[in-house]
C-alpha positions as protocol buffer text, in pm:
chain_id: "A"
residue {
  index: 1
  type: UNK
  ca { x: 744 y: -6495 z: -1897 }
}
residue {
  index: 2
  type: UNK
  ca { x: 690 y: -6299 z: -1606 }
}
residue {
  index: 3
  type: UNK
  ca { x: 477 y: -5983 z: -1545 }
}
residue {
  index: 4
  type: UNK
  ca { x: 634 y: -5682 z: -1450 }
}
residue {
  index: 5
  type: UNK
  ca { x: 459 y: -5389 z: -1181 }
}
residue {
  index: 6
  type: UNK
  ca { x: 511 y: -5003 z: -1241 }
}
residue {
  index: 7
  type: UNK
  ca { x: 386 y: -4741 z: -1010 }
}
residue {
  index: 8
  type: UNK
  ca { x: 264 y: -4454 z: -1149 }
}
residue {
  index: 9
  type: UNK
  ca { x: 171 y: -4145 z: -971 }
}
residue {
  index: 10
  type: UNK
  ca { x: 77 y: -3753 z: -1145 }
}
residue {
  index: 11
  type: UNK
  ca { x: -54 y: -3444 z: -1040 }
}
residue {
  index: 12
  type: UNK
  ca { x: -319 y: -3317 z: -1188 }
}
residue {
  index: 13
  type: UNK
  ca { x: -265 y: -2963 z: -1223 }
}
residue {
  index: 14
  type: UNK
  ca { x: -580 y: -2840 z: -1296 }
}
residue {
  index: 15
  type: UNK
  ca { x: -785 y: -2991 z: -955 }
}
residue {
  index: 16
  type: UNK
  ca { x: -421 y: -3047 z: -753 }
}
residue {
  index: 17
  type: UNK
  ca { x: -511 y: -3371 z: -669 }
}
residue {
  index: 18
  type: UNK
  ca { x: -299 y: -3697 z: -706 }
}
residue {
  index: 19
  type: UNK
  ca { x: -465 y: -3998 z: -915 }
}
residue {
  index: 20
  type: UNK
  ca { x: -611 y: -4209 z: -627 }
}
residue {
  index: 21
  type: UNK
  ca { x: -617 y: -4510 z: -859 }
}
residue {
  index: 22
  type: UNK
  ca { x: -249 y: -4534 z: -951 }
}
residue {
  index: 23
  type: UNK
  ca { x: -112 y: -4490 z: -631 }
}
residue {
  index: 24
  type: UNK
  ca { x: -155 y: -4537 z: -250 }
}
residue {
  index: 25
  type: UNK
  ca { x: 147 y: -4248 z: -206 }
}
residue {
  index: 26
  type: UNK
  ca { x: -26 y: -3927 z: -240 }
}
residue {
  index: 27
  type: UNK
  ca { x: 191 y: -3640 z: -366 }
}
residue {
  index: 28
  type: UNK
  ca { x: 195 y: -3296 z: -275 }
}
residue {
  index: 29
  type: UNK
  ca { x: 113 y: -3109 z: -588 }
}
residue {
  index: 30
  type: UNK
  ca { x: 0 y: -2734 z: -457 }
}
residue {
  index: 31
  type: UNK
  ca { x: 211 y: -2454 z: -377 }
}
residue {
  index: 32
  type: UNK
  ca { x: 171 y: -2211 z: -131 }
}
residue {
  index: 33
  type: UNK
  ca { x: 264 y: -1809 z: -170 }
}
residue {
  index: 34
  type: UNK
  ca { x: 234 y: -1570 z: 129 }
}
residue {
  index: 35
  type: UNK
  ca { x: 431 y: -1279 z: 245 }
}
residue {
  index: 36
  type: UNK
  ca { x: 402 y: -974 z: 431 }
}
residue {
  index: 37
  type: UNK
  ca { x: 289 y: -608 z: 402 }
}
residue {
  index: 38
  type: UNK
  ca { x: 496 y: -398 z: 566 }
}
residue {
  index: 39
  type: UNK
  ca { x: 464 y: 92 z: 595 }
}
residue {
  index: 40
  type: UNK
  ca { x: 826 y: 124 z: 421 }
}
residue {
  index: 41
  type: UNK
  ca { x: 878 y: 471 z: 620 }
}
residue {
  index: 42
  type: UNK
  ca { x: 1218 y: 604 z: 478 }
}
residue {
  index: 43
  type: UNK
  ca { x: 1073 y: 448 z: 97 }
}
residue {
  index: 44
  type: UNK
  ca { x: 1393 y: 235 z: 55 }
}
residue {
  index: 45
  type: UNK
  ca { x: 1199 y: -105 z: -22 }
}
residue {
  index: 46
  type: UNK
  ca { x: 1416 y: -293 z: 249 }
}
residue {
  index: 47
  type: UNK
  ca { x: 1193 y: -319 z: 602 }
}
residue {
  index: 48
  type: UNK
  ca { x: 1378 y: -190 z: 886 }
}
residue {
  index: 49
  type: UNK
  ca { x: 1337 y: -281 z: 1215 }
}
residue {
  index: 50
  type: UNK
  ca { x: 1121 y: 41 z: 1277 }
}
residue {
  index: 51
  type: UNK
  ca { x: 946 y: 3 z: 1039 }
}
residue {
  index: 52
  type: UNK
  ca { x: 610 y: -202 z: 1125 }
}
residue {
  index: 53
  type: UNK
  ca { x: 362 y: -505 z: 925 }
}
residue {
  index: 54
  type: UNK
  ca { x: 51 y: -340 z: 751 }
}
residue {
  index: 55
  type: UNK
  ca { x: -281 y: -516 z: 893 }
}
residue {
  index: 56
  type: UNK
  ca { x: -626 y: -510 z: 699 }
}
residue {
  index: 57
  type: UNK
  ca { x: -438 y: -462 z: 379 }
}
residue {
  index: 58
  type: UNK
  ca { x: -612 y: -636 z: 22 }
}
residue {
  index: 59
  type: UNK
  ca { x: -388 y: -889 z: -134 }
}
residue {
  index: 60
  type: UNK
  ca { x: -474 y: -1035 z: -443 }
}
residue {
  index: 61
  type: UNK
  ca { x: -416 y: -1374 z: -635 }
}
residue {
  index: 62
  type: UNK
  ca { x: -490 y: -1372 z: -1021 }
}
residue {
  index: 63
  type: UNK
  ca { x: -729 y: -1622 z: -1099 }
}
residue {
  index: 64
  type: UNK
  ca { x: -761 y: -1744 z: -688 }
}
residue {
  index: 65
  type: UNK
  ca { x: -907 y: -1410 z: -522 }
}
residue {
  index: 66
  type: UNK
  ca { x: -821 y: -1227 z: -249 }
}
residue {
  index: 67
  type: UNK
  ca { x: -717 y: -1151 z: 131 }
}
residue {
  index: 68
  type: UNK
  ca { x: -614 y: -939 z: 340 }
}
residue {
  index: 69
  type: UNK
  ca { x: -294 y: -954 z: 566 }
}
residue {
  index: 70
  type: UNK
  ca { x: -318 y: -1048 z: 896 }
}
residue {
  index: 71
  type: UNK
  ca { x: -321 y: -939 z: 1273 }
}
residue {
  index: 72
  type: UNK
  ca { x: 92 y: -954 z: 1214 }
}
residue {
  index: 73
  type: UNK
  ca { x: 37 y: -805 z: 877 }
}
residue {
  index: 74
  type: UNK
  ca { x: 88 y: -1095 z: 709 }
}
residue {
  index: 75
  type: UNK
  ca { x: -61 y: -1278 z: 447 }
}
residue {
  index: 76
  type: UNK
  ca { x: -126 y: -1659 z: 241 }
}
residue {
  index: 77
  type: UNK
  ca { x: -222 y: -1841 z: -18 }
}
residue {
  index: 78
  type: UNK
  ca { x: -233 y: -2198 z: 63 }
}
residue {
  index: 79
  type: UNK
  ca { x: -314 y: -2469 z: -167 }
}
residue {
  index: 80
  type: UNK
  ca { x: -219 y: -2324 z: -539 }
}
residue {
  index: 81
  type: UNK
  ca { x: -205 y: -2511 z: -834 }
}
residue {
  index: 82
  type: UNK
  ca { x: 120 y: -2519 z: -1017 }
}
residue {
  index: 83
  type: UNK
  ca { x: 99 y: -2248 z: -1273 }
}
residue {
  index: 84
  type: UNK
  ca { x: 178 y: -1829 z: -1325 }
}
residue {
  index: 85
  type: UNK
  ca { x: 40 y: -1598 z: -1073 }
}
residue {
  index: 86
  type: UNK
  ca { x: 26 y: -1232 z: -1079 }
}
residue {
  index: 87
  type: UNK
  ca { x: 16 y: -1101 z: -697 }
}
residue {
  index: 88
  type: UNK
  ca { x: -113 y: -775 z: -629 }
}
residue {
  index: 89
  type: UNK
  ca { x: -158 y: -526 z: -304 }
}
residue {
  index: 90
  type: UNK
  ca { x: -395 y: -239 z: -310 }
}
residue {
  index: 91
  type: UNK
  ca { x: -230 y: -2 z: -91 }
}
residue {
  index: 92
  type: UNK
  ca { x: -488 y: 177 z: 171 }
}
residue {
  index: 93
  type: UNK
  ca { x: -577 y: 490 z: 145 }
}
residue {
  index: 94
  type: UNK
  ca { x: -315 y: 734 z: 220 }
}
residue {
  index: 95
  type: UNK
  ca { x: -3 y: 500 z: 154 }
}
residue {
  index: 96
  type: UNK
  ca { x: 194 y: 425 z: -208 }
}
residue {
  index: 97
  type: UNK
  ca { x: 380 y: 149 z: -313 }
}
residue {
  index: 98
  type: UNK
  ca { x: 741 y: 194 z: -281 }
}
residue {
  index: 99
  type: UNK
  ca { x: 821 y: -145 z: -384 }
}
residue {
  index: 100
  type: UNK
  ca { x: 637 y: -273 z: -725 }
}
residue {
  index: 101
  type: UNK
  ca { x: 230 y: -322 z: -656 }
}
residue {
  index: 102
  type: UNK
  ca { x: 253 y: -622 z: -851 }
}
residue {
  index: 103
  type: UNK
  ca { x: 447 y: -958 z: -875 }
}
residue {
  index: 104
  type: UNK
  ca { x: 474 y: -1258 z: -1157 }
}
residue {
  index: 105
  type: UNK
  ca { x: 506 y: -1587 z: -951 }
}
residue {
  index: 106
  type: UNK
  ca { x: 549 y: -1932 z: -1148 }
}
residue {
  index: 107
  type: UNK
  ca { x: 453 y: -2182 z: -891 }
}
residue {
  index: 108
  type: UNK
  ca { x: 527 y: -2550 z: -851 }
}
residue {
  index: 109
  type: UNK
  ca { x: 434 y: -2882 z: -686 }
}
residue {
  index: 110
  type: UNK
  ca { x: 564 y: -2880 z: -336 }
}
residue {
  index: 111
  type: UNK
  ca { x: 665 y: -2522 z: -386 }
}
residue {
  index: 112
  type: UNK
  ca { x: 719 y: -2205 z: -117 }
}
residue {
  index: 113
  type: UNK
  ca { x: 716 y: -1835 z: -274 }
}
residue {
  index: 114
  type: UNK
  ca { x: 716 y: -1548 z: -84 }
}
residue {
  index: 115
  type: UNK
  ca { x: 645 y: -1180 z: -193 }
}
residue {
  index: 116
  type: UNK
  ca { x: 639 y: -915 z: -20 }
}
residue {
  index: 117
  type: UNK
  ca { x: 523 y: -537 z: -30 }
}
residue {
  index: 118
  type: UNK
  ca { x: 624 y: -198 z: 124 }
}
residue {
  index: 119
  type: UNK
  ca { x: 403 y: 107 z: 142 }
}
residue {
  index: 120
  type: UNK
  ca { x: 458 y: 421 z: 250 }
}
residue {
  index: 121
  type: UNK
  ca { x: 250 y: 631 z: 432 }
}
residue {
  index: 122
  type: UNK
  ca { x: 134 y: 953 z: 225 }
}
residue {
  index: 123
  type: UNK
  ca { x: 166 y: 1291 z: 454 }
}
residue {
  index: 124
  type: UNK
  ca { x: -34 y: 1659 z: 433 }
}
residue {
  index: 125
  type: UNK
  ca { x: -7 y: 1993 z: 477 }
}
residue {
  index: 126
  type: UNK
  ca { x: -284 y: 2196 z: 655 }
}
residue {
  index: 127
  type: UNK
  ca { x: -315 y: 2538 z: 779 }
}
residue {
  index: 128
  type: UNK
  ca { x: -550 y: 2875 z: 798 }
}
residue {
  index: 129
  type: UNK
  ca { x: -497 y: 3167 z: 629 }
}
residue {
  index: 130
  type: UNK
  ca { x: -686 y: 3429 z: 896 }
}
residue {
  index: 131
  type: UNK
  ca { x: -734 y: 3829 z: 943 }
}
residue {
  index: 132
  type: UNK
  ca { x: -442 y: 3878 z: 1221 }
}
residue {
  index: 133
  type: UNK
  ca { x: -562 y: 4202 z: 1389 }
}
residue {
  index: 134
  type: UNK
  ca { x: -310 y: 4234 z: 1698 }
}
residue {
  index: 135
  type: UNK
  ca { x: -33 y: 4155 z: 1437 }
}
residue {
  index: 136
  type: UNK
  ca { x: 114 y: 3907 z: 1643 }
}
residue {
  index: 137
  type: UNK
  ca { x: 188 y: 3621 z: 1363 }
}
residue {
  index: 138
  type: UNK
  ca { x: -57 y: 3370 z: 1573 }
}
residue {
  index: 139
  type: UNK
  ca { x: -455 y: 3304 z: 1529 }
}
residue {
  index: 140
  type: UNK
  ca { x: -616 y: 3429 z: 1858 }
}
residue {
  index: 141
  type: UNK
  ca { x: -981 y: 3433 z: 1965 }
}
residue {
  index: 142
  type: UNK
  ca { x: -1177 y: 3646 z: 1736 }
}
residue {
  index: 143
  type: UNK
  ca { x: -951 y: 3637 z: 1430 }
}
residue {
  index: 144
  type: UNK
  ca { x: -1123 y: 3503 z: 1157 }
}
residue {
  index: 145
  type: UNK
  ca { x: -1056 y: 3325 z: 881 }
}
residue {
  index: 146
  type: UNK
  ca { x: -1019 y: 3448 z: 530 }
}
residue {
  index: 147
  type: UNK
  ca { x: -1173 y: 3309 z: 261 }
}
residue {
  index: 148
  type: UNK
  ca { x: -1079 y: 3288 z: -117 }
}
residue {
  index: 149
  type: UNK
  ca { x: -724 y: 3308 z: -73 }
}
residue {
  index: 150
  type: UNK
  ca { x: -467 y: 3116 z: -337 }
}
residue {
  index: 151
  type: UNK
  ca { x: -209 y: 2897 z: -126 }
}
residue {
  index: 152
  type: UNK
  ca { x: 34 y: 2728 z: -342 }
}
residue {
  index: 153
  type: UNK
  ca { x: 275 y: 2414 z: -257 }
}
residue {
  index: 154
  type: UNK
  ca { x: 644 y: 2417 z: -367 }
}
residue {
  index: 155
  type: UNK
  ca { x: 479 y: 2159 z: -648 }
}
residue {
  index: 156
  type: UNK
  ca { x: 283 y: 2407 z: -830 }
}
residue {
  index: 157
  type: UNK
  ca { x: -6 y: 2275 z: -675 }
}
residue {
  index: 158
  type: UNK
  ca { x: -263 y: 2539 z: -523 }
}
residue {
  index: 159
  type: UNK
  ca { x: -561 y: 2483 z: -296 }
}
residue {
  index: 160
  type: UNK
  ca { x: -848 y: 2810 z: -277 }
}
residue {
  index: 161
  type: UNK
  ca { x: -928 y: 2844 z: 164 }
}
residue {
  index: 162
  type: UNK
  ca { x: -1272 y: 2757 z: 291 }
}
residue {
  index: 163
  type: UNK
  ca { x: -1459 y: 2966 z: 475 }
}
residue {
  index: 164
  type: UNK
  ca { x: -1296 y: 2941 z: 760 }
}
residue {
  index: 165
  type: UNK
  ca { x: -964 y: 3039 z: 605 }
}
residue {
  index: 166
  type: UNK
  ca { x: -831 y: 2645 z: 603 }
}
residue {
  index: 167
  type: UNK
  ca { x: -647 y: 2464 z: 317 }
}
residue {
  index: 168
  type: UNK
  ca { x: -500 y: 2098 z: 281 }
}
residue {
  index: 169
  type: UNK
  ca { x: -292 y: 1987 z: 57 }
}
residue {
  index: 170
  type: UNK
  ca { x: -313 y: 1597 z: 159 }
}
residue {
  index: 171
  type: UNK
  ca { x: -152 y: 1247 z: -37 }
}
residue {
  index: 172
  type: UNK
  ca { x: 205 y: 1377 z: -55 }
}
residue {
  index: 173
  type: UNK
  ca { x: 499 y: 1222 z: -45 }
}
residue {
  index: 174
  type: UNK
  ca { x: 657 y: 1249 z: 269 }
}
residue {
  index: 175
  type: UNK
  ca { x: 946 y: 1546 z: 202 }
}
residue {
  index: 176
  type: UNK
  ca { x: 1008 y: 1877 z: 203 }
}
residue {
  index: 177
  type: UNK
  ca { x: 774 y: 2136 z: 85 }
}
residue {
  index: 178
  type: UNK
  ca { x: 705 y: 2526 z: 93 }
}
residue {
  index: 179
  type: UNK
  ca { x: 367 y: 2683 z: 75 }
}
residue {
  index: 180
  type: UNK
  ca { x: 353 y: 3026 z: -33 }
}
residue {
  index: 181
  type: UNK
  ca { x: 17 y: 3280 z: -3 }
}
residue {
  index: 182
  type: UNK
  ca { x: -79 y: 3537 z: -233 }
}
residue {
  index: 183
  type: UNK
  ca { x: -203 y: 3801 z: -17 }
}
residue {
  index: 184
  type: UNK
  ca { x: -515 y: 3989 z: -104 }
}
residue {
  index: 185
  type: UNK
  ca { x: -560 y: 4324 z: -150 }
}
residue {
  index: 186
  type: UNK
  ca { x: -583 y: 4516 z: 168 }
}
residue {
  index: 187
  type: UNK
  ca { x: -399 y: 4238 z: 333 }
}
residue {
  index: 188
  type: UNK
  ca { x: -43 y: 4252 z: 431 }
}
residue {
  index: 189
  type: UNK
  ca { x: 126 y: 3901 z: 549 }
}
residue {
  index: 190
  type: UNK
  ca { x: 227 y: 3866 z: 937 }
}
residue {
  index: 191
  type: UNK
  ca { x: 403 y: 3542 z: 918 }
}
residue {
  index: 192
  type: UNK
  ca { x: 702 y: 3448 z: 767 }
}
């Protein structure tokens, strides 16, 4: 009889490399995942054309590690092994996921997955509660501030002013707010 030949090729999943024994033909058996990170500024999770690639932000690979996107606020993960992947972005401070912070990815030989992330920038409100003498509505030289004074934010929120009369009410989702004072005793409010 006569003796047949069979090729036989695998990947081996676990170190993504091809047996070198079986076969001359190497195969491709990693994946790659990147994406981009981009400030979603009107929070509809679609990027706009206004709307500009995050740089420096921490992307994260279950089981792989971590990077952070790029110069053009991108990022990648080159050379995966076939297998489930959670991707995650931290967002920086002062910005909020509006599209979700994390991402299942089942990856395969030879395979391309993209993810990507919006964030939106967080705003604040700042201001100065201060002893307006001339009554004109506007802090002039000499008017100091006054501390101990409740401000309050639309939310129910309330912030106590510094010494120098200031309060912030910062990480807030871009919108609109009102901020109310409750004036001290002795005090009567010049501003509307």
């Amino acid at each position: 009889g006569s003796v047949g030949r069979i090729r036989i090729e695998f990947c081996d999943s676990m170190s993504g490399t091809t047996n070198p024994v079986a076969s001359a033909q190497k195969l491709t058996c990693y994946g790659t995942i990147s994406g981009k990170v981009w400030s979603d500024n009107n929070n509809n999770g679609v990027q706009e054309t206004n709307e500009p690639n995050l740089v420096s932000v921490t992307v994260a690979l279950s089981g792989v590690g971590s990077t952070t996107t790029s110069s053009s606020g991108t990022f990648s993960f080159a050379n995966v092994a076939p297998g489930s992947y959670t991707v995650s972005v931290t967002p920086p401070t002062g910005y909020v996921n509006t599209t979700p912070g994390s991402v299942v990815i089942n990856v395969a030989s030879n395979s391309t997955n993209t993810v990507n992330f919006g964030l939106q920038p967080r705003a604040s409100i700042a201001g100065k509660v201060f002893h307006d003498t001339n009554n004109n509505g506007g802090q002039g030289a000499g008017e100091a501030g006054v501390a101990g004074v409740t401000v309050t934010l639309s939310t129910g929120a309330t912030r106590t002013t510094a010494s120098d009369g200031s309060y912030t009410f910062a990480d807030l989702m871009p919108g609109s707010y009102s901020v109310a004072v409750s004036v001290p005793d002795g005090y009567v409010n010049t501003t509307a």
